[in-house]
N, C-alpha and C positions, 0 to 999 in steps of 0.2 A: 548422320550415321557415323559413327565412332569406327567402323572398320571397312572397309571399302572391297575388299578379296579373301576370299575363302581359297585355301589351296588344299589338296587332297593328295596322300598316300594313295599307291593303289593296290598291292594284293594285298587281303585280310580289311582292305577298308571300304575301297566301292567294290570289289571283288572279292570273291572267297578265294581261300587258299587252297592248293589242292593238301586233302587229308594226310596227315605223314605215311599211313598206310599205304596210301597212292605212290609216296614220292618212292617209298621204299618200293613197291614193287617193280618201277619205270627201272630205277637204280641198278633190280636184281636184273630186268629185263636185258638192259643195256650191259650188262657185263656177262651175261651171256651169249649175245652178239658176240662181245670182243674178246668172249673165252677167257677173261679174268675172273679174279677171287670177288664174289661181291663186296666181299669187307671192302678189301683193297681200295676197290673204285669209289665206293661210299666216303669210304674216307679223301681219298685224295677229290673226287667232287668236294667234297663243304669243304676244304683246304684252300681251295681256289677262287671259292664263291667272290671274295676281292677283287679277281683279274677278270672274272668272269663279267662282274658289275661295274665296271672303269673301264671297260675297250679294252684292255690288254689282251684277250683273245677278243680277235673279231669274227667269231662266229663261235658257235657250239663245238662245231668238226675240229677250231685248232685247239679248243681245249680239250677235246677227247681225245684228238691225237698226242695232246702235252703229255694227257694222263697212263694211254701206253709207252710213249718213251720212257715214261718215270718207273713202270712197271716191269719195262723191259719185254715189251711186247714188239714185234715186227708192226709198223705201219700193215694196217688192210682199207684201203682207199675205200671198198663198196662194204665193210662193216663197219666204220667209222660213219660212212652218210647214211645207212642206218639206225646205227645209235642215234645219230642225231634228230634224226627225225621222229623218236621217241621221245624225245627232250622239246622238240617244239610241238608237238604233239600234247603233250602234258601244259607246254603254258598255253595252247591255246584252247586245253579243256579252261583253265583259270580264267579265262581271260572271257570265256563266254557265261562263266558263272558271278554274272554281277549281280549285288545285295538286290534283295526284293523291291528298299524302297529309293534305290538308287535316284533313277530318273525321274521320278516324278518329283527328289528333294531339290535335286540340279535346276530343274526347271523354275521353281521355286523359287529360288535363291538367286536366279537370273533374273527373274519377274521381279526382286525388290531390290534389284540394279548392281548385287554385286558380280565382280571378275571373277573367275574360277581359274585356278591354276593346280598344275597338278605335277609331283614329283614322285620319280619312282625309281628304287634300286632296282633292277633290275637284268636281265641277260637282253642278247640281241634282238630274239624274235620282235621282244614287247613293243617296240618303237613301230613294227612294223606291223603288226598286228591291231595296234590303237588305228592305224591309219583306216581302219574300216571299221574300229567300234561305234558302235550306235552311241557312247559315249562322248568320243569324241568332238562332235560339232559342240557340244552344251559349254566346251572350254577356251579361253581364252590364250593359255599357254600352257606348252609341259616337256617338264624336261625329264630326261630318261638320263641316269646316270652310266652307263653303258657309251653314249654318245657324248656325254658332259666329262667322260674322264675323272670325276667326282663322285663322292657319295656320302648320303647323310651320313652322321652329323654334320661334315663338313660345311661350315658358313657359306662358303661361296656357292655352295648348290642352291640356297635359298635363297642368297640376294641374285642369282641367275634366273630365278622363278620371279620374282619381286622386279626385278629390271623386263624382262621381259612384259611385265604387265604394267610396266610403267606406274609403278608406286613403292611405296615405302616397303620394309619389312612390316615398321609397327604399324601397318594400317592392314596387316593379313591374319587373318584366324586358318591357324594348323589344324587340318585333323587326321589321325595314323594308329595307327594298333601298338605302336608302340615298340616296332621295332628296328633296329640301327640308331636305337639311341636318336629316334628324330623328335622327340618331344623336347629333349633337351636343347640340341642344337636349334630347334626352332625358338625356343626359348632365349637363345644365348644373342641372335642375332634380332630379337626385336616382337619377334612374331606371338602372338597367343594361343598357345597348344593346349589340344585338344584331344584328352585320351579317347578311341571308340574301343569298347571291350570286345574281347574273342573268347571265343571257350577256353577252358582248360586246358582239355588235349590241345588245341593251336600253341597256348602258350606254353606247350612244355615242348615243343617241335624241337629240333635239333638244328633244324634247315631254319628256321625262325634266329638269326643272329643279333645278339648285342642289346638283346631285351632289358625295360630298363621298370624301375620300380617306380612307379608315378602316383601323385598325391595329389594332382592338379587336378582343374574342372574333365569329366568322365560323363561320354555315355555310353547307351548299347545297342541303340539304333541312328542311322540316318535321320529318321524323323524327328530326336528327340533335338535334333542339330538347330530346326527354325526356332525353336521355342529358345532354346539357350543363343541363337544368334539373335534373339530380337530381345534381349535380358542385356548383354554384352554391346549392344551396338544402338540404345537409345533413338 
């Protein structure tokens, strides 16, 4: 077997993303709570989505609080834990919406002996939220960039995935939607990436960062994943 670990992106790849329609409306929701311009907040959220995804806020509340200072709004302690709980509320609709043919590829793929590992840009909840996904047991390792202080492309998010599973980069097949520029970086450090396609409306998201133009092996479901790992992995 030519590749020993499959590692997985996770929203937009074993999970759907919530629709931008969605995100917007959480958005408008939340700046309502805090009596701001929804532009305003819109904007200064995806501005942050970096600090948000590396620890630098450690939780939602101290970015929504950053985002009224920045506004020039008074601190409001019980609208701020509101807002935020519209923000994990929203990843934990994401997070319960995994692809149809998720778990039954996982299992699969465990059954012809490879490690699953999984890396994900992400905010706070998700770390804590995986801890109860039915997901979770099928994996070997995963690192949450929120907790990892890193985030794709960054190399060392992947040899962090790769170390933790105890094997090489070049013995991992990538798969991601293609966004954070991880197909690349997974590329750079060894790995064989592996586009999975999304709609249109996903790829034109705004919330979808650092989308990259990919020429590489592509598919568009989970399933077509055994056939092309057992082509790649003799």
């Amino acid at each position: 077997m030519k590749y020993k670990a499959v590692i997985f992106d996770l929203g937009g790849t074993l999970v759907q993303n919530v629709p931008l329609e969605g995100q917007m409306r959480s958005l408008a929701q939340i700046a309502s709570v805090l009596s701001v311009p929804a532009d305003d907040f819109g904007r200064l959220w995806l501005e942050t989505t970096s600090e948000r995804r590396t620890g630098v806020f450690q939780s939602n509340e101290n970015n929504i609080e950053h985002i009224c200072n920045e506004l020039g709004v008074p601190q409001k302690g019980n609208q701020i834990r509101v807002a935020a709980q519209i923000v994990a509320d929203l990843t934990a609709h994401m997070m319960e919406n995994i692809r149809e043919d998720t778990t039954a590829v996982l299992s699969r793929l465990k059954s012809k002996g490879y490690k699953l590992g999984l890396i994900s840009d992400c905010n706070p909840e998700v770390p804590l939220l995986w801890e109860t996904s039915p997901l979770a047991p099928l994996f070997d390792a995963a690192v949450f960039s929120c907790s990892a202080g890193m985030q794709k492309p960054d190399a060392r998010i992947y040899q962090l995935a790769a170390d933790q599973l105890r094997i090489e980069p070049t013995d991992c097949i990538y798969i991601g939607d293609g966004g954070s520029r991880e197909l690349s970086g997974a590329s750079q450090v060894g790995m064989y990436p592996v586009l999975i396609r999304v709609s249109v409306e996903e790829s034109n998201n705004p919330y979808r960062l650092n989308s990259e133009e990919w020429n590489g092996p592509a598919i568009s479901s989970l399933t077509e994943l055994l056939e092309l790992v057992t082509q790649v992995s003799p």
